[in-house]
N, C-alpha and C positions, 0 to 999 in steps of 0.2 A: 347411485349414479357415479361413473367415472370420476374419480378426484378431476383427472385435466377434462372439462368439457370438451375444448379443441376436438380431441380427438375423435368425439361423436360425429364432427360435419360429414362425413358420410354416411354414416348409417342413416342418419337424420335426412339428408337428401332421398337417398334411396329408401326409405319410409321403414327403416331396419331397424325403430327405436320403439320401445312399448308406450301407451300413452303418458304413462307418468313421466318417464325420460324424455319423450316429447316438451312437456309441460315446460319442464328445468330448462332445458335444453333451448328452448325458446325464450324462457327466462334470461339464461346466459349470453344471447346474442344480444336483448337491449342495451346489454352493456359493455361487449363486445367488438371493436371497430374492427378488428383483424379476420372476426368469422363470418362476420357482413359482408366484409369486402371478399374473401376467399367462394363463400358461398354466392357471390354474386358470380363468381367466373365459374363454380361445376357446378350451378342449377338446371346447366346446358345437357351437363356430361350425361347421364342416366338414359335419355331419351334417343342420343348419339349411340352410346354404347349397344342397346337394345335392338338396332341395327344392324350390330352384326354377328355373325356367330359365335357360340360363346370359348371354342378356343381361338381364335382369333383373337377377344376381347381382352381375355385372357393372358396372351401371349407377349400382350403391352405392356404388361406389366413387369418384366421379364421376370426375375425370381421373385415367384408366390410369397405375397406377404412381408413383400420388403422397400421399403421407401416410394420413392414415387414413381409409376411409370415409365422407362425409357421413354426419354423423349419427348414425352406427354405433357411434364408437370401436373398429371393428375395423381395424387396419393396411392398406391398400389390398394388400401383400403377399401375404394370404390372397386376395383376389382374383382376382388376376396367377396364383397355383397351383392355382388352382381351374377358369379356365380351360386352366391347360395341362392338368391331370390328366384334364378332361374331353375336352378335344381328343383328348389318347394314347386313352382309355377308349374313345371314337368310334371310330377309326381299329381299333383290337382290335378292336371288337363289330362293324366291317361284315366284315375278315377272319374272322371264327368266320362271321357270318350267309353269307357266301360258301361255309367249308367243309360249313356244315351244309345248305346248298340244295343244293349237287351229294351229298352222302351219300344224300339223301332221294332225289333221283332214281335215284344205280344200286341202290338196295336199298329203297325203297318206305318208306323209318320215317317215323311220323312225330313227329319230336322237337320242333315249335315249342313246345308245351305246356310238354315240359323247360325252355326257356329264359326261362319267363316266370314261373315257378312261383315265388310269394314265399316269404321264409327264413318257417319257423317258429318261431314265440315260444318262448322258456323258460320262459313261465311266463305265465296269461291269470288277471284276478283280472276280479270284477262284482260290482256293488250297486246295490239299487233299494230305491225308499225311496218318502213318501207324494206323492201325485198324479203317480205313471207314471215320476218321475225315475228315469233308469239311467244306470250309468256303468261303461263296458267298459276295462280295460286290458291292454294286452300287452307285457311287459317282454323284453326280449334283452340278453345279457349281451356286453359290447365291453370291448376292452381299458382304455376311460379308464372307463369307469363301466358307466352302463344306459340305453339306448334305451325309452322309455312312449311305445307308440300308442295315443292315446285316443279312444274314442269315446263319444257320449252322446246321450241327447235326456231330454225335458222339464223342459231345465236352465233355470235362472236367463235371463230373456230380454233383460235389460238391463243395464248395469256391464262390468265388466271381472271376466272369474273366472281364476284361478290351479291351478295343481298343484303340491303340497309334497310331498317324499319326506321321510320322518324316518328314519335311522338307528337302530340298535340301542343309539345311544350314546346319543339322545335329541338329536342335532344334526339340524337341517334345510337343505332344501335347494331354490331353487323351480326346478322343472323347464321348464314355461314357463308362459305367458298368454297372453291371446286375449281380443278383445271378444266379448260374449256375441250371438248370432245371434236373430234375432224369432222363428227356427222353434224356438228352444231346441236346436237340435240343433248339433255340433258331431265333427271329425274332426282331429283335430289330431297331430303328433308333439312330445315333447319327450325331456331327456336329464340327465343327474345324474353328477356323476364318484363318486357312492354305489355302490358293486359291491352288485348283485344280492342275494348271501346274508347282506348286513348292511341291507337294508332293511327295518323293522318294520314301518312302514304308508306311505300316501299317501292325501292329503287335498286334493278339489275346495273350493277357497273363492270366496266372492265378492267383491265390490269394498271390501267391509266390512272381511275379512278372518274372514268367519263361516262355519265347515265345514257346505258344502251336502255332501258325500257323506264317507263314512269309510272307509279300504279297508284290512284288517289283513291287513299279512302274515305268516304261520307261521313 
């Protein structure tokens, strides 16, 4: 293993560690306060990144394999494992798309459908409220927290709005932000290291910090 552990928190994030490095590595955060807390802030990053294409992603980092992100404060390291992860991911998905085009041909299936088919939410919550505002979310439950696909329209059409998960403890959390759009509508992803069956609500705010929608969970 790496003499500095430190340096692992991204591969470790991005799942780039073999198990025994895993092991250590996990080891080394119980006693850790500075990889906790660091890894509390990019347990978000991975899920974001994968969003978008990967020179784009890339391009944040401004010179490959060197300090942290322009601008980001994310490690240029997250980068550097984002593309290799997506390179390997490539390289699998043309081998499956190979084995699946000859299947189809000796035996007629047709499975493209299969392979396109998005996961299902664990759980879809919605609110609408006065002059048409709605606001759709689909929550999935991931090993670091919760994945919220949001979508909405006749939202706030100006400012900056936000997304707060509040726990069951009454501690919050923001999931992400986004400038408000002129059509008021909006599709976004965000993510919370809050697990799924301790979230009590989430809350669309605007640039104020004033609850435009309210969404209680059970």
């Amino acid at each position: 293993m790496n003499s500095n552990p430190h340096h692992l928190l991204g591969a470790y994030i991005l799942g780039g560690l073999d198990p025994a490095d895993v092991t250590l590595f996990e080891d080394h955060l119980q006693n850790c306060a500075g990889c906790r807390k660091e890894m509390a802030v990019l347990e978000k990053v991975p899920m974001l990144l994968d969003s978008l294409p990967v020179p784009d992603a890339l391009a944040l980092s401004g010179v490959p394999g060197g300090g942290e992100a322009a601008g980001s404060g994310v490690p240029a390291v997250l980068f550097d494992e984002l593309g290799r992860r997506r390179r390997t991911a490539r390289r699998r998905w043309a081998a499956l798309a190979g084995a699946v085009a000859a299947a189809c041909l000796a035996v007629g299936l047709a499975v493209g459908p299969l392979l396109v088919r998005p996961p299902q939410p664990d759980a879809t919550y919605s609110v609408t409220s006065g002059g048409g505002l709605q606001v759709n979310i689909d929550m999935a439950r991931k090993t670091w927290g919760t994945e919220l696909a949001v979508s909405g329209s006749s939202l706030p059409s100006d400012g900056t709005l936000s997304l707060w998960v509040r726990d069951r403890a009454g501690a919050e959390d923001r999931a992400c932000a986004w400038t408000a759009t002129p059509s008021g509508k909006v599709k976004v992803t965000g993510a919370t290291p809050i697990q799924l069956g301790s979230i009590s609500s989430v809350e669309l705010r605007d640039g104020a910090q004033r609850a435009v929608a309210v969404i209680t969970v059970p």
